[in-house]
C-alpha positions in Angstrom: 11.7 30.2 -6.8 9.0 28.4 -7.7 7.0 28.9 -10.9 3.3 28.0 -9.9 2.1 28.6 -13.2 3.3 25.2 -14.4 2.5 21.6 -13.7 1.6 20.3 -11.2 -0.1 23.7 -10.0 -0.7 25.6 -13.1 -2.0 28.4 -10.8 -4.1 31.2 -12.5 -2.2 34.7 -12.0 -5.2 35.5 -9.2 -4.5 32.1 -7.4 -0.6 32.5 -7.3 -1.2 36.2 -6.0 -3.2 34.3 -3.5 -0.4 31.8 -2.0 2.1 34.5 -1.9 -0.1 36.9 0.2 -1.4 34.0 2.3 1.9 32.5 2.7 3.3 35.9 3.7 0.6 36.5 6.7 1.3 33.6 8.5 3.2 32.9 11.8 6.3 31.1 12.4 3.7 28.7 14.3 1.7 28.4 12.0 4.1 27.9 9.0 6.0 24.8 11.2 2.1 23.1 11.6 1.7 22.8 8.1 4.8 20.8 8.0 3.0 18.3 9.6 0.8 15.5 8.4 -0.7 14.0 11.6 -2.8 10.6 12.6 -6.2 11.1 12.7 -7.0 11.4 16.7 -10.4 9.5 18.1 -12.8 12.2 19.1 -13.5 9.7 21.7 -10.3 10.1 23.5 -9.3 13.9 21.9 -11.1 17.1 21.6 -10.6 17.3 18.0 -10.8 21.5 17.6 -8.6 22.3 20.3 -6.1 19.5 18.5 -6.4 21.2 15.6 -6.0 24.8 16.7 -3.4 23.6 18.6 -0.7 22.0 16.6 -1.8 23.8 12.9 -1.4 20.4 10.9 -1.2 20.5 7.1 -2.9 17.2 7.3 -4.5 14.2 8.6 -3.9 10.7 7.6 -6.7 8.5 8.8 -6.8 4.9 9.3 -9.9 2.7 8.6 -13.1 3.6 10.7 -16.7 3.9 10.7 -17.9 6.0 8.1 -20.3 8.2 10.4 -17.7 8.5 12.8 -15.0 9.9 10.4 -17.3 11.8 8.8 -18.3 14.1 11.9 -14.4 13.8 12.6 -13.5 14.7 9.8 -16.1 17.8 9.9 -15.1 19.0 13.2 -11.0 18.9 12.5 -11.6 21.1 9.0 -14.1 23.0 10.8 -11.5 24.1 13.3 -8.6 24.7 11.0 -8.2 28.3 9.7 -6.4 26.5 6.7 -8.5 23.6 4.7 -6.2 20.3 5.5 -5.5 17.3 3.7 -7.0 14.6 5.2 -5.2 10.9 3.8 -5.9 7.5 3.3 -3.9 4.3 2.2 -6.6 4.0 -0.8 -4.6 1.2 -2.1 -6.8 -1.7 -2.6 -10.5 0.1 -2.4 -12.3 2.5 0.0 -11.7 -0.2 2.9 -8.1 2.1 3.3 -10.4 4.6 4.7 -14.1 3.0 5.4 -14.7 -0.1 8.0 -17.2 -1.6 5.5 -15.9 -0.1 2.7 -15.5 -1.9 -0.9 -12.3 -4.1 -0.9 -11.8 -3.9 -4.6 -8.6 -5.8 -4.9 -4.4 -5.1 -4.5 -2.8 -3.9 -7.1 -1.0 -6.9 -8.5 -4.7 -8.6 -8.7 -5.8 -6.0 -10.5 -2.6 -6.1 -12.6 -2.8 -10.0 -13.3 -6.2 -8.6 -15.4 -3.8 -7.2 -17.4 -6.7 -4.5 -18.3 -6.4 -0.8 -17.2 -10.1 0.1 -16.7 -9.9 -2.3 -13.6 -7.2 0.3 -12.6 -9.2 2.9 -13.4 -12.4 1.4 -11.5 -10.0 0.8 -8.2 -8.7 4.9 -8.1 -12.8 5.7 -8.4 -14.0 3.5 -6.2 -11.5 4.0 -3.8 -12.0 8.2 -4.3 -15.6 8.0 -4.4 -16.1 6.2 -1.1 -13.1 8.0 0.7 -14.4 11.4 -0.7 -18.0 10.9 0.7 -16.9 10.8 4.6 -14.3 13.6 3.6 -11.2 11.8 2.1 -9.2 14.2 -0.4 -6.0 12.5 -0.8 -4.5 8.8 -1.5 -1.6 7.6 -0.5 -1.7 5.8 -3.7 -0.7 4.6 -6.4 1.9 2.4 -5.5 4.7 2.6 -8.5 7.2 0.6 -6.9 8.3 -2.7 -8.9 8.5 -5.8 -7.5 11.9 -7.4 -8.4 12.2 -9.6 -5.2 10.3 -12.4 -4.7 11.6 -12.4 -0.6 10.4 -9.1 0.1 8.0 -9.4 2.6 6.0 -6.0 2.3 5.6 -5.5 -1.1 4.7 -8.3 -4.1 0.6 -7.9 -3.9 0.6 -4.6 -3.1 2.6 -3.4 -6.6 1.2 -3.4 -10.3 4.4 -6.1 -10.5 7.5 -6.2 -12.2 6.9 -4.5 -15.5 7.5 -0.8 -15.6 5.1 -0.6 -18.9 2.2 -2.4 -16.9 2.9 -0.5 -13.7 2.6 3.1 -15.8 0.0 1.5 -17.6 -1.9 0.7 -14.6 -0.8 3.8 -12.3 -1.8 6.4 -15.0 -6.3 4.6 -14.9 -5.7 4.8 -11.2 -4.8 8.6 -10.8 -7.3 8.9 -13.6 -10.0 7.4 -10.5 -9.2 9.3 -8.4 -8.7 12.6 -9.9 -12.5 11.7 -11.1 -13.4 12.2 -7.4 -11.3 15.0 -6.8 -8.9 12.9 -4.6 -5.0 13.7 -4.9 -2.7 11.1 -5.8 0.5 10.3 -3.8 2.8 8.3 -5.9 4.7 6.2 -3.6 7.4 4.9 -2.5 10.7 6.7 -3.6 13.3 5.8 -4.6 11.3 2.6 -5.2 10.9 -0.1 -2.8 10.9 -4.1 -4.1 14.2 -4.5 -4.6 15.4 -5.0 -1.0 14.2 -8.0 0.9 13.8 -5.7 4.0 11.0 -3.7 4.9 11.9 0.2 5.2 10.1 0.1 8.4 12.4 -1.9 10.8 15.5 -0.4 8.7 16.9 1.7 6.1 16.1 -0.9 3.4 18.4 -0.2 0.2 17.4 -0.3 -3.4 21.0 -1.4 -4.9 20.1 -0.9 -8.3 23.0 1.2 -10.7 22.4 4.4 -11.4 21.9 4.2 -15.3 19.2 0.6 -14.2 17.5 2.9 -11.6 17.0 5.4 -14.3 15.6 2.8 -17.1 13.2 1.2 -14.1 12.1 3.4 -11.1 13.5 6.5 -13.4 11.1 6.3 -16.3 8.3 5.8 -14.0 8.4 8.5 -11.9 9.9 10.8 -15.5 6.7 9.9 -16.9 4.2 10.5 -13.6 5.8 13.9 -13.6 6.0 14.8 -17.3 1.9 14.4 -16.5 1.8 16.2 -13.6 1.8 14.0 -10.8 0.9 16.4 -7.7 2.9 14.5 -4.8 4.9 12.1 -4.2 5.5 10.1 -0.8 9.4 9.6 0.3 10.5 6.3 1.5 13.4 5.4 4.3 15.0 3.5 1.3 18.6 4.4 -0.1 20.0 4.8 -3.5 23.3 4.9 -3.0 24.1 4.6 -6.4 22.9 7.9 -7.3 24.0 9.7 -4.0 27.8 8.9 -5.0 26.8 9.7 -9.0 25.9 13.3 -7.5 28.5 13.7 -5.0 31.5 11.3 -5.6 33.7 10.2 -2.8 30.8 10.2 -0.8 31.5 7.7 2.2 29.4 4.9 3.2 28.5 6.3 6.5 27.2 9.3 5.0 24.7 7.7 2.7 21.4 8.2 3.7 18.0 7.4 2.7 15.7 9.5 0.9 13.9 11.0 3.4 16.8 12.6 4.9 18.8 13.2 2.0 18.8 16.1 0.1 20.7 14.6 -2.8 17.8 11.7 -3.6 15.2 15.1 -3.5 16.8 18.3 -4.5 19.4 16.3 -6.5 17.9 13.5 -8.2 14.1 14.4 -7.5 13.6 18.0 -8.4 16.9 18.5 -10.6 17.2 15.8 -12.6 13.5 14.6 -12.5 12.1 17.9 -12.8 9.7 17.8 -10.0 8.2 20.4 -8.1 5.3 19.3 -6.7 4.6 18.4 -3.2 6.9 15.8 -1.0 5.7 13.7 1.8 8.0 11.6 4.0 6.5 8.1 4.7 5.6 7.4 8.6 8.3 8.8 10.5 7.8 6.0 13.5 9.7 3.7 11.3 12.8 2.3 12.3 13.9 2.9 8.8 13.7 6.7 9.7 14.6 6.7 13.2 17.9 4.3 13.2 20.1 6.8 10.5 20.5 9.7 13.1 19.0 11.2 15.9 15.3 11.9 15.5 16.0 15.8 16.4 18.8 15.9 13.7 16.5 13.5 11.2 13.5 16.0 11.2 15.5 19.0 10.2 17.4 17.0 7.9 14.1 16.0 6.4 13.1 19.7 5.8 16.3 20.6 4.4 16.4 18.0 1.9 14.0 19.7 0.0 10.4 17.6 1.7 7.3 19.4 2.5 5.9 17.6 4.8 6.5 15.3 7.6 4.1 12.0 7.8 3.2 11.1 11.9 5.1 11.6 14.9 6.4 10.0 18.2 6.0 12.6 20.8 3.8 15.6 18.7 4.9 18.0 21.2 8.9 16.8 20.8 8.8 17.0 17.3 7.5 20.3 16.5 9.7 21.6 19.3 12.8 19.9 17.7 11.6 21.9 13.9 10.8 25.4 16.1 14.5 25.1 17.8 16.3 24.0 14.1 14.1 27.5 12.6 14.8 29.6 15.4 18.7 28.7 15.5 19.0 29.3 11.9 19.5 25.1 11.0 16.5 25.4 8.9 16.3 28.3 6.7 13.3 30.7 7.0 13.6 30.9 3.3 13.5 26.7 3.2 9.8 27.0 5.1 8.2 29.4 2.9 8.9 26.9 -0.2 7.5 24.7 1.7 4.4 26.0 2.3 4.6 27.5 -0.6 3.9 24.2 -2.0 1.5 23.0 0.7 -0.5 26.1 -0.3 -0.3 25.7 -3.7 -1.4 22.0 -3.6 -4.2 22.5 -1.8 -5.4 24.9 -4.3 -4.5 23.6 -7.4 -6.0 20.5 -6.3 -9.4 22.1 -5.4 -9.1 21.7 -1.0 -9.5 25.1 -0.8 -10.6 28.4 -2.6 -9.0 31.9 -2.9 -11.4 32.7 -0.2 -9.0 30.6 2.1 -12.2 28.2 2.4 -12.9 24.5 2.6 -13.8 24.0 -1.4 -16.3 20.4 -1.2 -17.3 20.6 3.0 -18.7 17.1 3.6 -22.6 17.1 4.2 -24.6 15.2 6.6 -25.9 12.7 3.9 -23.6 9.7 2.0 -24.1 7.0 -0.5 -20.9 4.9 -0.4 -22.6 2.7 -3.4 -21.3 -0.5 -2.2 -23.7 -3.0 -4.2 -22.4 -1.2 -7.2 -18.9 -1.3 -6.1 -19.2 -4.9 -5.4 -20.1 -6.3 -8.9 -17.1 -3.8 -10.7 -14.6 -6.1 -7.8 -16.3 -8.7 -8.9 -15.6 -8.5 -12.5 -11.8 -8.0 -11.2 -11.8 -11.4 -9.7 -13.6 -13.2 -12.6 -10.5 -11.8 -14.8 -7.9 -12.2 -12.6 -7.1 -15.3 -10.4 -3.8 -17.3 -12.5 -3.8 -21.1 -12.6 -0.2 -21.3 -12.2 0.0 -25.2 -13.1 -1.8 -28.2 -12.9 0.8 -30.6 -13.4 -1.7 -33.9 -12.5 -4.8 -32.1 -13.9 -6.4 -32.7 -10.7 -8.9 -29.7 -12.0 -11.4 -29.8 -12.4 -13.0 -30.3 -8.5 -16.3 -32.1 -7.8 -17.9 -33.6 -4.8 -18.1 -36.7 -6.8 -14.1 -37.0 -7.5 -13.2 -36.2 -4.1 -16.1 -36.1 -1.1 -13.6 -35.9 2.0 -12.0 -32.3 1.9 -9.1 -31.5 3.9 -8.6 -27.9 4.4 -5.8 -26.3 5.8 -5.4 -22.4 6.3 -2.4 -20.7 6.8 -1.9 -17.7 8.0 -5.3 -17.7 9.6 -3.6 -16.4 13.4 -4.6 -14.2 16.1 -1.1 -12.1 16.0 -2.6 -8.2 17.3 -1.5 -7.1 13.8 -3.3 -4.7 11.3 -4.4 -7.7 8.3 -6.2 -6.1 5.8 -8.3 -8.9 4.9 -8.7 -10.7 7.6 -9.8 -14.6 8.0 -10.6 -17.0 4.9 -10.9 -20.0 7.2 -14.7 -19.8 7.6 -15.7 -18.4 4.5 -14.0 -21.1 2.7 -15.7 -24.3 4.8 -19.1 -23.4 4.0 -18.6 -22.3 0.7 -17.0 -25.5 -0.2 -20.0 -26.9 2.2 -22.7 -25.3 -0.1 -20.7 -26.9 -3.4 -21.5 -30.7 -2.1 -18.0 -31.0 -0.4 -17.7 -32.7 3.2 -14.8 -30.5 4.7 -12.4 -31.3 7.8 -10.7 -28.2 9.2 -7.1 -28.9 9.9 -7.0 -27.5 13.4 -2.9 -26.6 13.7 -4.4 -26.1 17.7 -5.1 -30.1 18.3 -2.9 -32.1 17.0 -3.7 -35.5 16.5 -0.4 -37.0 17.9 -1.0 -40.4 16.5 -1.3 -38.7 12.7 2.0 -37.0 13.0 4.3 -39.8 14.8 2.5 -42.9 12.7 0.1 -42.1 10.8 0.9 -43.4 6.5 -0.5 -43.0 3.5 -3.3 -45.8 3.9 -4.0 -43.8 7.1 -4.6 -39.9 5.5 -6.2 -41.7 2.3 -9.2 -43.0 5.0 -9.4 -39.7 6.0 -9.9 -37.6 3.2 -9.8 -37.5 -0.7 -8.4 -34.0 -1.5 -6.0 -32.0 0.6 -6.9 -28.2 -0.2 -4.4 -25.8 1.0 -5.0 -22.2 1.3 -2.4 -20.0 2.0 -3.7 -16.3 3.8 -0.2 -14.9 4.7 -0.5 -11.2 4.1 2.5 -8.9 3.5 1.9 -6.4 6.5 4.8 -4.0 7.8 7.4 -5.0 10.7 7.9 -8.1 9.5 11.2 -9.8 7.9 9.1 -13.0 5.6 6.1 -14.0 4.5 7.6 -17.2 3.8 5.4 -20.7 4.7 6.0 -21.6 8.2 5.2 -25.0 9.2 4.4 -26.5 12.6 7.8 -27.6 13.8 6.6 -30.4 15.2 7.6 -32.3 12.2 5.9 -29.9 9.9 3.0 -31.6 11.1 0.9 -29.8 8.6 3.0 -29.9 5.6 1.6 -32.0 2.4 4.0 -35.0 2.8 1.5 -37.2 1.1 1.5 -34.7 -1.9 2.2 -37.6 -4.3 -0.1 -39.9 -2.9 -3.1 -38.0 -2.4 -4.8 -35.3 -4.2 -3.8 -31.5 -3.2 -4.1 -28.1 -4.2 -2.6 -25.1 -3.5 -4.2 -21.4 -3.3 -2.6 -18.2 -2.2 -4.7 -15.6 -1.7 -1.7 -12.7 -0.7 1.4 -13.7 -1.8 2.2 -15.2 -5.6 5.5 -16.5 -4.6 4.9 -19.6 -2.2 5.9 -22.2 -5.3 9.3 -21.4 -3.7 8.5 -23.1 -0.4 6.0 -25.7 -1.4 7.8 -26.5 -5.0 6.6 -29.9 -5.4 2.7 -29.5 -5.2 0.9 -30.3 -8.5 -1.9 -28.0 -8.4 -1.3 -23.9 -7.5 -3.2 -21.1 -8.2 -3.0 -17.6 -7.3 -5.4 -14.9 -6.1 -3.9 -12.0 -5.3 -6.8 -11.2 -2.7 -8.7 -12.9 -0.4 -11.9 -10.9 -0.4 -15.4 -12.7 -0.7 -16.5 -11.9 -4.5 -12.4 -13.1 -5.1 -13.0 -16.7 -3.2 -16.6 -17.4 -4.9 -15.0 -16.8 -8.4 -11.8 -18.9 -7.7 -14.6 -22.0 -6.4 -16.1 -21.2 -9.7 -12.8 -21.5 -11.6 -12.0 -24.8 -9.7 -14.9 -26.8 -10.3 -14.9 -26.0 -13.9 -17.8 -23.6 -14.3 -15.5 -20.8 -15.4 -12.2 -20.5 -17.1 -9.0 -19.2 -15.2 -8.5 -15.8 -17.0 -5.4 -14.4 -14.8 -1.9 -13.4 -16.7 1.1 -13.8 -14.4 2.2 -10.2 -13.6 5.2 -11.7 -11.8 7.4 -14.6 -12.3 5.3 -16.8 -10.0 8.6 -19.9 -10.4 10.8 -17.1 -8.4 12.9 -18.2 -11.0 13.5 -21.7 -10.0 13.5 -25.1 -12.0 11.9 -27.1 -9.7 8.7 -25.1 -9.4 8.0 -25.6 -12.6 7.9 -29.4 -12.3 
């Protein structure tokens, strides 16, 4: 039974009368819909109300869009629902997770490499404010993972790094943002990715930690977002197989599974030995990660049975709910099993101030907005200023000046037309003609064109008539569905790798990923930005040329542990 007078809900005796009485009216139907957390449908391409009286979803998880246009989206969907819905966002790096135009205040590890919580705080209520003004009431955020592999190739910039003080540190002023704005935070993503160097979504990645390490690590983190009252928490397609064989030994290999289908990660280690009651979300169930460990019609009841509230995306809508509707009509999922449930869904929704004891829609959106993005711009601003690391600067070649070197080189990578989702986009531009404005004369390496001659017999004596400083910048984002983020090279005799690194001036910046010193070891200048947004580039020129001083703490070990990097 669950006591919905304590944290997270600590329901008024009037409000827990209310979930009981609402959660005994409802259908079967109805009941299976709020299981489901759906993606937000184009009212272009759907009618939205007869979506939402159709399939009953709990919630909504949008991705980015225009503000206007998920606004009156937003509107219609709650308008049509007869239960106020949750309506998601990846708020993990600023109101961009939810707004096209919306503040990109920084990832997490640049905001932990400020080493100052009140940038933490300032990315939940940015991030709440603008999501809560086209509708937003929920984050899939903070991030609490911790990133102990420098290979994985989803996580590093999008974690408060490898600290569990800083990342409780830094997770506590973010909740504190967004519960400012009335937003719900989603811890994510148990048992705790950034151990693996596979990505949860083409696999069941594993975190391989012991049980007692998982407990001092990932433990105490979630132990402590609990103990103050963390509403909900998202589950991952990750195993933890050291604890699944702590509470049921003898288990076999083949039977391990990971956390979103297991009911000994949730009602075992989750809400028995961490105490939690709140609400559970699974992570997208499209993943390969979900889909691979059994069949998708055994997975979803599985999920439910494990003791998780809610089920994040589908394949086939229609397949899905019919797979949960044939597992509760055949007895696979207890009746008993969706009323807690619900229960919680309910409960959430109130506690959390979605919706009243009238069954309404507690803050409906109006017509009017103010995203406050000048405002917003100078507080991501101030993150940048504090934040990019000088890693080294083994031949002082800092700091830069037209005068020292005229002829600028500048090669991007990561800068490619690929049809993925990249949050930030292209640097290529933005950093020409800023360098431009500064004085520099700037050469784009085009990776396109090669000049043949350059790569077959072009020397030294050759590049130095060419240009004075080499100026790398390296925009590989860590993005789902892929294995590395590693530096990839033309093969054509790495054509535009630094070979002359000891003969002519160059400098290294990364503007996603802090861990490239492990490909490009050698170089004598590197620098770290976490982000690659516009107020982040014009304060790491700033920093370059010696008009401001680097202020950034390593939140990771940057050397991926190595000797030579340090050289």
């Amino acid at each position: 039974m669950i006591d919905l007078s304590k944290k997270p809900y600590n329901l008024s005796a009037t409000q827990i009368n209310f979930v009981k009485q609402k959660v005994a009216s409802m259908s079967t139907e109805a009941k299976i819909g709020q299981l489901f957390f759906v993606i937000g449908e184009d009212e272009d391409n759907t009618d939205l109300a007869a979506f939402v009286k159709k399939y009953q979803p709990g919630g909504i998880m949008y991705r980015p869009d225009d503000a206007k246009k998920l606004q009156h989206e937003i509107a219609t969907s709650q308008k049509a629902s007869d239960i106020p819905l949750l309506i998601a966002a990846n708020l993990e790096a600023g109101g961009n997770g939810l707004v096209n135009g919306g503040t990109w205040f920084g990832r997490p590890l640049q905001i932990a490499a400020t080493d100052d919580t009140k940038n933490a705080y300032n990315l939940g209520e940015v991030s709440g404010y603008e999501a809560k003004q086209v509708g937003g009431n929920m984050s899939f955020a903070p991030i609490v993972d911790l990133d102990q592999n420098f290979r994985n190739p989803i996580m590093n910039v999008r974690t408060y790094g490898s600290n569990k003080e800083r990342v409780i540190r830094m997770s506590d002023a973010q909740i504190a943002g967004l519960n400012a704005n009335h937003v719900i935070p989603v811890a994510k993503h148990f048992p705790g990715d950034g151990v693996d160097e596979r990505d949860q979504h083409l696999l069941s990645s594993i975190n391989s930690l012991s049980a007692d390490d998982w407990m001092q690590s990932y433990g105490e983190i979630y132990h402590h977002l609990i103990d103050n009252g963390l509403p909900s928490i998202m589950i991952a397609h990750i195993m933890q197989p050291a604890w699944e064989r702590r509470l049921e030994p003898g288990i076999e290999d083949k039977d391990l599974r990971p956390a979103s289908t297991s009911k000994l990660l949730i009602n075992g280690l989750l809400r028995k030995v961490l105490n939690f009651n709140g609400l559970t979300i699974t992570d997208a169930t499209p993943m390969i990660g979900y889909n691979a460990i059994m069949k998708r019609s055994e997975a979803l009841p599985a999920t439910i049975n494990a003791g998780i509230d809610m089920i994040l995306f589908n394949k086939d809508i229609d397949e899905d709910y019919q797979f949960i509707t044939a597992a509760v009509t055949d007895g696979t999922i207890p009746m008993a099993r969706i009323d807690e449930a619900v229960t919680r869904i309910i409960a959430t929704k109130v506690a959390q101030g979605v919706m009243n004891t009238a069954g309404e829609l507690c803050e409906p959106a109006t017509s009017n907005f103010d995203l406050k993005l000048a405002e917003h711009e100078k507080l991501a601003a101030k993150v940048a200023k504090e934040s990019i690391t000088l890693v080294k600067d083994r031949d002082q070649l800092l700091p830069l000046t037209p005068k020292k070197y005229p002829r600028v080189r500048l090669v991007v990578l990561g800068d490619t037309d690929d049809g993925g989702f990249k949050e930030g986009g292209k640097v290529t531009t933005k950093f020409k003609e800023k360098l431009e404005e500064k004085g520099f004369q700037v050469t784009v390496f085009d990776r396109k064109r090669l000049d043949f001659q350059e790569v077959f017999e072009g020397g030294v004596q050759f590049e130095k008539d060419r240009f004075d400083l080499a100026f790398y910048v390296a925009n590989i984002e860590t993005a789902s569905n892929q294995t590395t983020t590693r530096l990839d090279w033309i093969h054509l005799m790495a054509a535009d790798a630094p070979w002359f690194m000891k003969d002519i001036p160059t400098v290294f910046v990364s503007t996603c990923n802090p861990y490239h010193l492990f490909d490009i070891p050698m170089v004598s200048t590197y620098i770290n930005t976490y982000t690659g947004n516009e107020v982040t580039i014009d304060a790491l020129l700033k920093k370059m040329m010696g008009q401001e001083e680097f202020l950034g703490k390593n939140p990771v070990d940057p050397f991926c542990g190595r000797f030579d990097t340090r050289l």
